[in-house]
C-alpha positions in Angstrom: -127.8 -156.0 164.1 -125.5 -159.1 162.9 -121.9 -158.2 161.8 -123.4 -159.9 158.2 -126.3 -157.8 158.4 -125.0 -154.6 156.1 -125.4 -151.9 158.7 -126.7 -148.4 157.3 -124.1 -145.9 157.9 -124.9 -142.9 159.8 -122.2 -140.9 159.5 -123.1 -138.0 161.0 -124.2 -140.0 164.1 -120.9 -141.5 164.5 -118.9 -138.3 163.9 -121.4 -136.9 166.0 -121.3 -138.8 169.1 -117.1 -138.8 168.5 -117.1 -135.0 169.0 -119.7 -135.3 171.9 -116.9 -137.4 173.6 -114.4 -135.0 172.5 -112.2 -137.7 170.7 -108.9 -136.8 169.2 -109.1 -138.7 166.2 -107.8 -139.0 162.6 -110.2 -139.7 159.9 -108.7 -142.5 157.7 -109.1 -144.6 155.0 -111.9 -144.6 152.1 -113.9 -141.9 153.7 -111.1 -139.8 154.1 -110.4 -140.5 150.6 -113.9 -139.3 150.2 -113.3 -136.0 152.1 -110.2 -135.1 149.5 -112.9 -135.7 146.5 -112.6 -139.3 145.4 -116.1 -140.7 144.0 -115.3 -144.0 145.4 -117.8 -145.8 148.1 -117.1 -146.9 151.4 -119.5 -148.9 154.1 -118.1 -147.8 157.4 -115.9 -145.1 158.8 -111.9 -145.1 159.8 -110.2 -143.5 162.6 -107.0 -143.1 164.3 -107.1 -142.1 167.9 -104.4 -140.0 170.1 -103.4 -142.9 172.1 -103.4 -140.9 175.5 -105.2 -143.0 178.3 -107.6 -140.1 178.7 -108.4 -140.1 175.2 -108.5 -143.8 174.3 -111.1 -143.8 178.2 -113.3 -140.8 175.7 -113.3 -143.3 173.0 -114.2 -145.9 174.8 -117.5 -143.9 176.0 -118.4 -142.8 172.7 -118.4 -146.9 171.8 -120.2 -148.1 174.8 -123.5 -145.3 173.8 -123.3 -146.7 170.5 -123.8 -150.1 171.6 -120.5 -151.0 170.1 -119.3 -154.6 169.7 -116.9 -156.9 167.7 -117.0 -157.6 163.9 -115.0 -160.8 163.6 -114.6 -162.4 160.3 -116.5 -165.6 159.7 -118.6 -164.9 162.6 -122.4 -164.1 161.9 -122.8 -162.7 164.8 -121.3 -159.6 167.0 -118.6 -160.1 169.9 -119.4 -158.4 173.5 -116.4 -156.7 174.8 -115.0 -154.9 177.9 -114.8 -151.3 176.2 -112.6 -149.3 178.5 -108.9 -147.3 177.8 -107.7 -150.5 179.0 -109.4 -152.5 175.8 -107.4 -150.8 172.7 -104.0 -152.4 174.9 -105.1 -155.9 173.0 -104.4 -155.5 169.6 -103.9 -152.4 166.7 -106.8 -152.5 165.2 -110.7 -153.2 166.2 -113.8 -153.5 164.0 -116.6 -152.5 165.4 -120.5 -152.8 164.3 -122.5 -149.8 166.2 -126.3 -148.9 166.2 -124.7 -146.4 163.3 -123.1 -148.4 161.4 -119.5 -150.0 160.5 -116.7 -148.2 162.7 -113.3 -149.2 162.8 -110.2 -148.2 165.2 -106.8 -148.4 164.1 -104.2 -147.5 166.2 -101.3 -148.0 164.0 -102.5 -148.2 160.4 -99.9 -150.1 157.8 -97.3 -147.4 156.4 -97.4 -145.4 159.4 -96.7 -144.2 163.1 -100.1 -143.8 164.0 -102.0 -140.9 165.9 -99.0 -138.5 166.0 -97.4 -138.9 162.4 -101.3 -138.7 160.5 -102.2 -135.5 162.7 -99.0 -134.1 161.4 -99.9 -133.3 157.4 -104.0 -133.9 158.8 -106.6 -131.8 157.3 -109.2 -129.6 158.9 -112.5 -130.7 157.0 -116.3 -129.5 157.9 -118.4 -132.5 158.0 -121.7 -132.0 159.5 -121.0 -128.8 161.1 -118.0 -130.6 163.1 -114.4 -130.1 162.3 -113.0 -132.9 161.7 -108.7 -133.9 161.2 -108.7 -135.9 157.8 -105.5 -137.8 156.7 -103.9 -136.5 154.2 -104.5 -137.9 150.8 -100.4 -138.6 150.5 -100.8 -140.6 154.0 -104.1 -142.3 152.8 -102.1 -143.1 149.4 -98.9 -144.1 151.7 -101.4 -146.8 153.8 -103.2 -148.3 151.1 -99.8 -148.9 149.3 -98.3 -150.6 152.7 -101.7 -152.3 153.2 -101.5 -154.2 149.7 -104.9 -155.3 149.9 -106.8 -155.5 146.6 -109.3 -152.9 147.0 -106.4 -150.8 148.2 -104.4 -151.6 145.4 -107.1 -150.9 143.0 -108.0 -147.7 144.4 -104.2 -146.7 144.2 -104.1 -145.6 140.7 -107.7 -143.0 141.1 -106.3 -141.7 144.5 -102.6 -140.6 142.9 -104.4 -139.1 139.7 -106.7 -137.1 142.5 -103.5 -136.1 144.1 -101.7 -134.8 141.1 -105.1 -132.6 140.2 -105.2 -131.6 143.3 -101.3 -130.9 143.8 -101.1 -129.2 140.5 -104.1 -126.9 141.2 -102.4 -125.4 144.1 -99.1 -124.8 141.8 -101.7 -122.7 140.0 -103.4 -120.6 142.7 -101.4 -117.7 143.6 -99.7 -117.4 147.1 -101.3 -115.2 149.7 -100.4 -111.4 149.0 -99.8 -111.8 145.8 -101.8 -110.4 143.2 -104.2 -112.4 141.0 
């Protein structure tokens, strides 16, 4: 599969062979965004990992079985790496192509601490039959804003009207123990 190649995304293969692995992990970006409701589309999957040397070695496994390599821009084809704990100590964030699909690692994404400040406000969602820790819509909102790029920026204005519904609909629901 070339990095140009449009990879089907198999998300519940990826999500799949994460929780096999037992990766601690914090699902970001548009498929988060997905997970709160937004209609938007999105070609590959986000995640921030706990940062532990155990966990980032678990991470590393899950890769290696899904044939991971390299995405590199302006490349047509994939980039063999070394994929141990050892790798993610080279940069913040890695793109990888997979026999699933688009996956990509960010260790610190823009507007945040990482691993430890996103599993903070996280979400529990089901997805697939797996639980699954998604960003918070305000922390998805809060990247794409530090990000700036375009397709962030244009997304901005549908995520913060999502928010608002979704912020104003829990004003509305009564508080548990009281009556309805």
């Amino acid at each position: 599969m070339s990095a140009d190649s449009g990879a089907r995304l198999d998300t519940e293969a990826i999500l799949e062979t994460l929780d096999r692995h037992r990766v601690r992990y914090v699902l970001i970006g548009g498929m988060a965004a997905v997970a709160h409701g937004w209609p938007g589309l999105t070609l590959d999957i986000d995640i921030t990992p706990s940062t532990d040397r155990a966990n980032l070695g678990r991470l590393a496994a899950a890769l290696r079985e899904m044939d991971a390599k390299l995405r590199v821009p302006d490349l047509d084809h994939e980039v063999e790496m070394k994929l141990d704990e050892r790798a993610f100590d080279l940069g913040t964030t890695w793109t990888f192509v997979t026999r699933h699909g688009y996956l990509d690692v960010c260790l610190r994404p823009d507007g945040t601490a990482g691993y430890r400040d996103l599993i903070r406000q996280s979400v529990q969602r089901e997805v697939f039959g797996l639980a699954v820790s998604v960003a918070s819509l305000n922390d998805i909102i809060r990247s794409k804003r530090a990000a700036g790029r375009q397709s962030d920026l244009t997304a901005l204005p549908m995520l913060e009207r999502l928010a608002s519904r979704i912020e104003e609909r829990n004003r509305q629901q009564p508080a548990d123990g009281e009556n309805r």
